[in-house]
Short mmCIF file of the C-alpha atoms (twelve columns), coordinates in Angstrom:
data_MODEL
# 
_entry.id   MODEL 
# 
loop_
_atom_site.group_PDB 
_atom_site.id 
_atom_site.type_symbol 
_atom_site.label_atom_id 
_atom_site.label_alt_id 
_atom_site.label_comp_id 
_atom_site.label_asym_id 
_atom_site.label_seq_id 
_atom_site.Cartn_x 
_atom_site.Cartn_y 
_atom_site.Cartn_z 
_atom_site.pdbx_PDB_model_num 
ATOM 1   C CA . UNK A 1   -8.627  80.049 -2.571  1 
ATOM 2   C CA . UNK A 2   -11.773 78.053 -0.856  1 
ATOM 3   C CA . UNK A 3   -10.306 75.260 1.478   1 
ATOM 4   C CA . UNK A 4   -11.257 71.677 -0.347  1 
ATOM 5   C CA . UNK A 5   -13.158 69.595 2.191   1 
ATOM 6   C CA . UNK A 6   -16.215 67.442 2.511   1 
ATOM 7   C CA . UNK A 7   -18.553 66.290 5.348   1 
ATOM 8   C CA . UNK A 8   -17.974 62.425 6.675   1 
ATOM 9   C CA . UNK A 9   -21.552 63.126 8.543   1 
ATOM 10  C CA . UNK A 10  -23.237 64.660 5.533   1 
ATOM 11  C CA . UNK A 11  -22.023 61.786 3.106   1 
ATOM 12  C CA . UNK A 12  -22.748 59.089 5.262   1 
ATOM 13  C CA . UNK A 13  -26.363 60.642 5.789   1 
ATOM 14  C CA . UNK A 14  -27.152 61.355 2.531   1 
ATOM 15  C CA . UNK A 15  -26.257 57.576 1.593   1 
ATOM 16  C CA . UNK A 16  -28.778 56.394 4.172   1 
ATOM 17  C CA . UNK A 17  -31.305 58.842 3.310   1 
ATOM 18  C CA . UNK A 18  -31.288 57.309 -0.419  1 
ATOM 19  C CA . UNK A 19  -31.020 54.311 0.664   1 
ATOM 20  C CA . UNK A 20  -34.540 54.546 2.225   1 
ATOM 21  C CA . UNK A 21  -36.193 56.503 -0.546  1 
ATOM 22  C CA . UNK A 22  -34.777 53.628 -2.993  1 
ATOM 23  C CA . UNK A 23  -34.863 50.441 -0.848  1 
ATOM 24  C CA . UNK A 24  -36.752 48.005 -3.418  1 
ATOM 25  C CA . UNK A 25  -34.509 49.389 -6.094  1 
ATOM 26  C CA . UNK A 26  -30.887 48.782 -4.538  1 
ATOM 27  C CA . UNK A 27  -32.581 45.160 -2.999  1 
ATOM 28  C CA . UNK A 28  -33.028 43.963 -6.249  1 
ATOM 29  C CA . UNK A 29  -29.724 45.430 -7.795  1 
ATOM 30  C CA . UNK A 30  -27.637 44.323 -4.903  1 
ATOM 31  C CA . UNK A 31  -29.567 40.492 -5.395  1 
ATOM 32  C CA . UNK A 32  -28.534 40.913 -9.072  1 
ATOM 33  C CA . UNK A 33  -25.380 41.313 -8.915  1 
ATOM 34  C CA . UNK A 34  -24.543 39.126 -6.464  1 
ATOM 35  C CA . UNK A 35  -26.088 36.226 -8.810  1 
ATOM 36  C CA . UNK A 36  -24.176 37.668 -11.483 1 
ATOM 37  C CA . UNK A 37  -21.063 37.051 -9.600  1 
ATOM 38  C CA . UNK A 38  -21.968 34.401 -8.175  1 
ATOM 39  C CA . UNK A 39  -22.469 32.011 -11.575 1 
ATOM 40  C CA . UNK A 40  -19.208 31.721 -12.754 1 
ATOM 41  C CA . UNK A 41  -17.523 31.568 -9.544  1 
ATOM 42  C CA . UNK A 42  -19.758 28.329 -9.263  1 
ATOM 43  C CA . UNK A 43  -19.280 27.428 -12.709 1 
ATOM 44  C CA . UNK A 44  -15.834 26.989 -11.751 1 
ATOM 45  C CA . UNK A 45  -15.873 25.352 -8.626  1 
ATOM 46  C CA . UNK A 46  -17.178 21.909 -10.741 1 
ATOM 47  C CA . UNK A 47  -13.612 21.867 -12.279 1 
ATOM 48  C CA . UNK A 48  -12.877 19.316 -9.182  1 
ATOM 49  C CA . UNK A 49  -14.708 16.748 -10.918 1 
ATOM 50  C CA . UNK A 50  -12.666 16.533 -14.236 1 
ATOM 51  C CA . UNK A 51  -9.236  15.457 -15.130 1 
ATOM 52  C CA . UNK A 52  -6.154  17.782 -14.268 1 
ATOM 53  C CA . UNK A 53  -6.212  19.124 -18.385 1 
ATOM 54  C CA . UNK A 54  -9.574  19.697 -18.144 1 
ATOM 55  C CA . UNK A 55  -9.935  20.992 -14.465 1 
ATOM 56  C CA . UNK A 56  -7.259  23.702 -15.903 1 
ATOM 57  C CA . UNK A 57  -9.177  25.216 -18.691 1 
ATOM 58  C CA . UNK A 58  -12.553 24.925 -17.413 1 
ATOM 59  C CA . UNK A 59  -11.173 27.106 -14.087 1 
ATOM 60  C CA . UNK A 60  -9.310  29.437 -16.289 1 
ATOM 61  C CA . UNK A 61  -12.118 29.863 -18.536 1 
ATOM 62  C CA . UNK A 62  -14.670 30.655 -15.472 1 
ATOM 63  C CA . UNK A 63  -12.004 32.498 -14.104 1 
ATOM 64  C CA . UNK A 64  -11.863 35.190 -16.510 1 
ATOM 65  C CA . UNK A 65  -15.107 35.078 -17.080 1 
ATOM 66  C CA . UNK A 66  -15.502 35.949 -13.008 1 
ATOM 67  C CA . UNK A 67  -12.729 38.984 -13.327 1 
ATOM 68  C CA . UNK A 68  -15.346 40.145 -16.433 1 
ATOM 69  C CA . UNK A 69  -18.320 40.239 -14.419 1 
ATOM 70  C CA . UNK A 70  -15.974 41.582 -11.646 1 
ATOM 71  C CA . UNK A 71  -15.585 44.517 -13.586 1 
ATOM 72  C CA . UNK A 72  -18.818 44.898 -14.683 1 
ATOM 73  C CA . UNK A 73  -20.361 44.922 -11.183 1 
ATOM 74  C CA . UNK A 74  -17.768 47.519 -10.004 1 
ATOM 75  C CA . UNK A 75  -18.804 50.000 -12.688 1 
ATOM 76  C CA . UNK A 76  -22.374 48.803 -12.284 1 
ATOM 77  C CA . UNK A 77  -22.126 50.370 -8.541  1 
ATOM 78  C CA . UNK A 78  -20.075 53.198 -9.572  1 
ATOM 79  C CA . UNK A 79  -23.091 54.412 -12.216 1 
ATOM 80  C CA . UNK A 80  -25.483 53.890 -9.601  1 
ATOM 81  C CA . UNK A 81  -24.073 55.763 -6.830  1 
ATOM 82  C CA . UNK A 82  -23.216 58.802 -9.647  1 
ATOM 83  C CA . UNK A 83  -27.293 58.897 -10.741 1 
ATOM 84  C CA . UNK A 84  -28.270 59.503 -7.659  1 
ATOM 85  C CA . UNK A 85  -25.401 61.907 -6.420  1 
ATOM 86  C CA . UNK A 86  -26.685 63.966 -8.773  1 
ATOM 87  C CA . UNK A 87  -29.771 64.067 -7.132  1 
ATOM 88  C CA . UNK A 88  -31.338 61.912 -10.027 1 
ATOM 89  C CA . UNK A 89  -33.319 58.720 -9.791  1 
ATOM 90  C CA . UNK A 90  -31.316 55.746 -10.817 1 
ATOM 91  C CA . UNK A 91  -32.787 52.587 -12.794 1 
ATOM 92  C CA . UNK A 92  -32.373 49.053 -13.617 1 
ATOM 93  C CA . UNK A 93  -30.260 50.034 -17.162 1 
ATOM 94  C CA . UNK A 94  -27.209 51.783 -15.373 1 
ATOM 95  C CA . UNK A 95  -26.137 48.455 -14.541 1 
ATOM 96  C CA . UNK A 96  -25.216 47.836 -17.705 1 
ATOM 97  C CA . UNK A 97  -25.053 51.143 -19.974 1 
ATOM 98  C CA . UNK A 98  -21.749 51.649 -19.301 1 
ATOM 99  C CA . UNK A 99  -20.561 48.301 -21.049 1 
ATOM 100 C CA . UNK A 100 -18.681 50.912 -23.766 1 
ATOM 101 C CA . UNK A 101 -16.450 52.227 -21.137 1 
ATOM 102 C CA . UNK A 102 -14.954 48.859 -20.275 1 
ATOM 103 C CA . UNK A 103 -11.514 48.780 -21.586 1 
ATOM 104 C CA . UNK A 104 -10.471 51.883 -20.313 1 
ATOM 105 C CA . UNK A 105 -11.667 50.855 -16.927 1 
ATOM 106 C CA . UNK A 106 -9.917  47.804 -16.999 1 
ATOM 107 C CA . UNK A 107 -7.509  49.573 -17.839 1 
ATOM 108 C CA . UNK A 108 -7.476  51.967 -15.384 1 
ATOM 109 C CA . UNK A 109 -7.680  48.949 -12.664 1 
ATOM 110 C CA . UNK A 110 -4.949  47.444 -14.118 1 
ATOM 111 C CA . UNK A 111 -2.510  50.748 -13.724 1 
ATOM 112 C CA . UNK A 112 -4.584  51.095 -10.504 1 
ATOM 113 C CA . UNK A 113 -3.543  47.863 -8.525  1 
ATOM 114 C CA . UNK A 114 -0.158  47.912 -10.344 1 
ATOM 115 C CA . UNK A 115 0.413   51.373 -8.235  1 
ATOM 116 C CA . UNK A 116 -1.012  50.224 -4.798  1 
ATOM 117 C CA . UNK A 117 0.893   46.794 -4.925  1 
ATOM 118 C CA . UNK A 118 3.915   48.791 -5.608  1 
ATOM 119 C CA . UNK A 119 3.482   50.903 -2.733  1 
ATOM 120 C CA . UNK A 120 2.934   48.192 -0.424  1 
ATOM 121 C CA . UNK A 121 5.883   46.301 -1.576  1 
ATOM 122 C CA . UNK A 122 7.499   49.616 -0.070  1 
ATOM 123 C CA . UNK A 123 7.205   49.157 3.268   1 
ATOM 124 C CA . UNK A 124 2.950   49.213 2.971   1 
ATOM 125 C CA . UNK A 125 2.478   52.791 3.711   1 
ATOM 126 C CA . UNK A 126 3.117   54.370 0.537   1 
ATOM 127 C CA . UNK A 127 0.437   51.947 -0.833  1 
ATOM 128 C CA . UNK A 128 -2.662  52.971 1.301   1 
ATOM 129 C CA . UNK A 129 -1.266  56.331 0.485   1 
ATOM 130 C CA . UNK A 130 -1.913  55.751 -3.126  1 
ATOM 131 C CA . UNK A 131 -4.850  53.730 -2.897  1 
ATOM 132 C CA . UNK A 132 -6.827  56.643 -1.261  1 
ATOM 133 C CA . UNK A 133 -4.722  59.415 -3.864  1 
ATOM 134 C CA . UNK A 134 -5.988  57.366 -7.055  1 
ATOM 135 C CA . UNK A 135 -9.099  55.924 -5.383  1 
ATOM 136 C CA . UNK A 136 -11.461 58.129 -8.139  1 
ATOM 137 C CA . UNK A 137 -9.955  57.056 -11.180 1 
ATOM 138 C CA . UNK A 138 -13.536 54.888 -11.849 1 
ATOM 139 C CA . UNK A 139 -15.724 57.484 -11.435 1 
ATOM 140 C CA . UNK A 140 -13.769 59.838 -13.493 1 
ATOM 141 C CA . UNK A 141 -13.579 57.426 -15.947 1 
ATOM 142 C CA . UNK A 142 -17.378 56.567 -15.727 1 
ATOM 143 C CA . UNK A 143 -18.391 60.201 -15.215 1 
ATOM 144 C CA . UNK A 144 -16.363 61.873 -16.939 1 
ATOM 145 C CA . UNK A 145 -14.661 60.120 -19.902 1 
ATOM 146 C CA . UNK A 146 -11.429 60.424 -19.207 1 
ATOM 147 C CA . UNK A 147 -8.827  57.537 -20.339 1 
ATOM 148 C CA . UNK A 148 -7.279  55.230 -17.268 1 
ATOM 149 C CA . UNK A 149 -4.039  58.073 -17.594 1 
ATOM 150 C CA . UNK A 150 -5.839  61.091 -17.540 1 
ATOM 151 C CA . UNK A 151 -8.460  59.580 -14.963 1 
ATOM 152 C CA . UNK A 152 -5.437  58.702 -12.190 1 
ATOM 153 C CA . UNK A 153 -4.183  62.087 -12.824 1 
ATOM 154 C CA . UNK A 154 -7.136  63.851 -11.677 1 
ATOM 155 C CA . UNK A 155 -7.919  61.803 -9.451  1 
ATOM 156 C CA . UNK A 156 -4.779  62.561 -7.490  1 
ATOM 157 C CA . UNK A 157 -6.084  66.282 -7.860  1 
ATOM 158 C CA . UNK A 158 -9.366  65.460 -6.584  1 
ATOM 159 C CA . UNK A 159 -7.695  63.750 -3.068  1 
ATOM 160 C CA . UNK A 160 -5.217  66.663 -2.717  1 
ATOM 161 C CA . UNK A 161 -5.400  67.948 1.067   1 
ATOM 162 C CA . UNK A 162 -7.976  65.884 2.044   1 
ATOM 163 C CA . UNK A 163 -5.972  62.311 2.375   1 
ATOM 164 C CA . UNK A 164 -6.608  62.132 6.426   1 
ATOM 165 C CA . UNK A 165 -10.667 62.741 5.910   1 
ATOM 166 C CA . UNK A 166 -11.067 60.159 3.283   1 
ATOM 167 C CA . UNK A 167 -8.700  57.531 5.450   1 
ATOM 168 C CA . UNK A 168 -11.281 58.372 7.977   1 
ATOM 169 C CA . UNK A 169 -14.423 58.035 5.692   1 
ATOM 170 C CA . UNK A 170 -13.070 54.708 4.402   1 
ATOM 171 C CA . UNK A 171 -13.061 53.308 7.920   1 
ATOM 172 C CA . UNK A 172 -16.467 54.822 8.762   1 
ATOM 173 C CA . UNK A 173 -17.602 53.209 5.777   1 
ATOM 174 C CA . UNK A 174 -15.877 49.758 7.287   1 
ATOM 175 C CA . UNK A 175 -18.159 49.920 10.415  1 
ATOM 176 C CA . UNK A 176 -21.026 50.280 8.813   1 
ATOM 177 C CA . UNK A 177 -20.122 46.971 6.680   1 
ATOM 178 C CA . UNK A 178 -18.758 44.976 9.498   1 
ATOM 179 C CA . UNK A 179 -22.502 46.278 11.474  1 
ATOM 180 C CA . UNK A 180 -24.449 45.509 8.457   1 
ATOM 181 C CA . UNK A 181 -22.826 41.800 8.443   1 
ATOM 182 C CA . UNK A 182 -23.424 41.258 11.894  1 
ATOM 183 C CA . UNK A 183 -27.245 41.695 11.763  1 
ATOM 184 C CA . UNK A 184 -27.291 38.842 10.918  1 
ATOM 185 C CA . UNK A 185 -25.643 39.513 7.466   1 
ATOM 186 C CA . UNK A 186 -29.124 40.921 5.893   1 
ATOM 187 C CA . UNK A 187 -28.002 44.040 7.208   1 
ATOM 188 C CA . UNK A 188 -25.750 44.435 4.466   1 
ATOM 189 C CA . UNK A 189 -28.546 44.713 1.847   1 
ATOM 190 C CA . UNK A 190 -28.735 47.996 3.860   1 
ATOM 191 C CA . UNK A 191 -25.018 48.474 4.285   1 
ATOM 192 C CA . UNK A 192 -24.027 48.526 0.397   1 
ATOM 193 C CA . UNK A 193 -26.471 51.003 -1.134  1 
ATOM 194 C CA . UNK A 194 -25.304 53.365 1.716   1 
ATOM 195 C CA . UNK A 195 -21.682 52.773 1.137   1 
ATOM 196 C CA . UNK A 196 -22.159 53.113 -2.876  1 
ATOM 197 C CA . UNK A 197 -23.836 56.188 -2.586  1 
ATOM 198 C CA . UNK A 198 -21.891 58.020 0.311   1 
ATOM 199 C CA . UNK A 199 -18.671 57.326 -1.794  1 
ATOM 200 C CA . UNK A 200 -20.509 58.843 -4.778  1 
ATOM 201 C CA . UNK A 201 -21.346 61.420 -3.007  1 
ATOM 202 C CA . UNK A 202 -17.763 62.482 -1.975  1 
ATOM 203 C CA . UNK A 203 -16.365 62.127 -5.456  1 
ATOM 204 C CA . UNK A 204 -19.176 64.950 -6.458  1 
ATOM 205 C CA . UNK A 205 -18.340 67.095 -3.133  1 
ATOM 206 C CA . UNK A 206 -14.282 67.073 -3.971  1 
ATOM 207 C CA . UNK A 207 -15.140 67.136 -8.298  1 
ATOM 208 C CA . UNK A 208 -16.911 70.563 -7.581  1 
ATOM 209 C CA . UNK A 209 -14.496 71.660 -5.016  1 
ATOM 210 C CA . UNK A 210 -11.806 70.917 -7.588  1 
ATOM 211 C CA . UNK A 211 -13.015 72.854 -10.456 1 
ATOM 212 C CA . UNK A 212 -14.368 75.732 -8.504  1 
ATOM 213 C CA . UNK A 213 -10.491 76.091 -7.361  1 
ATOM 214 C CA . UNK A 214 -9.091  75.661 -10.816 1 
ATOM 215 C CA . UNK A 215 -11.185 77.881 -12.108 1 
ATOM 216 C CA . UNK A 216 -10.129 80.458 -9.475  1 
ATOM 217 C CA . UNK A 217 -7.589  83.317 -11.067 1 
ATOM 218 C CA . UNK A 218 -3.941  83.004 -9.449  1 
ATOM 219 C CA . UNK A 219 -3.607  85.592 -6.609  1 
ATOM 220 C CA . UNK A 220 -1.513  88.295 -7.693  1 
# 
């Protein structure tokens, strides 16, 4: 059986390469979701002007709304970075054709953060180690159509043997934030689409591994 691995290099430069064939497209998206994020958050923020009753329910009210769009944007990015993993163009309706999917992938937070905060309750370790295990469960759900359950699962298949590289990735992928912010923080207009699409990129890497080893007959 084929040993499971992917390339930090070859992710991280096929996110930039994208990202430069596609600039005017991820601009835009990345200004459109931040002002879709953006408006309820500041919605909410007026609460300070009305009475305590009031002030309670309006920032509730935004605040759910906020978590919504939260969502929204996360499987907005997820879709995006899929399209063009694929080697396919993405467009300005995968930000929101997905809207059917949304309960299971709220879902499938939920269970999610339920799993990491439990594993960092016990003594923090066990909690990164889950976070990276069922780190996939989106784009399973998104790509594949699997239910939040059935999405963790293979997720933790996916992740199997390759733990260390991915911690790695994740931190390559926090240097090129933390560069992008300091130019000047336009930088990470840059930083994002590369990010979105590198992670894309090894979710397709390890979902082909996968299935190529599954579908591998038992050695006798």
């Amino acid at each position: 059986m084929g040993k499971k691995d992917f390339s930090i290099g070859d992710a991280v430069q096929f996110g930039w390469d994208t990202m430069k064939n596609n600039i005017a497209f991820f601009i835009i998206m990345i200004i459109i979701l931040w002002v879709a994020a953006a408006v309820p958050s500041g919605l909410g923020s007026m609460s300070y002007r009305m009475s305590v009753g009031a002030a309670a329910i309006f920032g509730l009210v935004f605040g759910i709304i906020s978590f919504v769009v939260g969502m929204f944007v996360n499987m907005a990015q997820i879709k995006v970075g899929l399209r063009f993993s694929k080697g396919e163009t993405a467009d300005f309706p995968d930000l929101y054709n997905e809207y059917q999917r949304f309960w299971d992938f709220l879902l499938g937070s939920i269970l999610y953060a339920l799993i990491v905060l439990g594993g960092l309750i016990l003594l923090i370790v066990p909690g990164i180690y889950w976070a990276i295990k069922y780190y996939f469960y989106g784009y399973l759900i998104i790509d594949q159509g699997m239910g939040p359950m059935d999405a963790i699962k293979k997720s933790g298949e996916l992740t199997k043997g390759v733990k260390w590289n991915l911690l790695v990735f994740w931190l390559a992928l926090l240097g090129i934030y933390i560069l992008g912010f300091l130019a000047c923080c336009v930088g990470i207009l840059f930083a994002i689409p590369v990010i979105i699409v590198a992670v894309a990129y090894v979710y397709r890497t390890l979902l082909v591994a996968t299935e190529a080893q599954q579908a591998q007959p038992p050695a006798l």
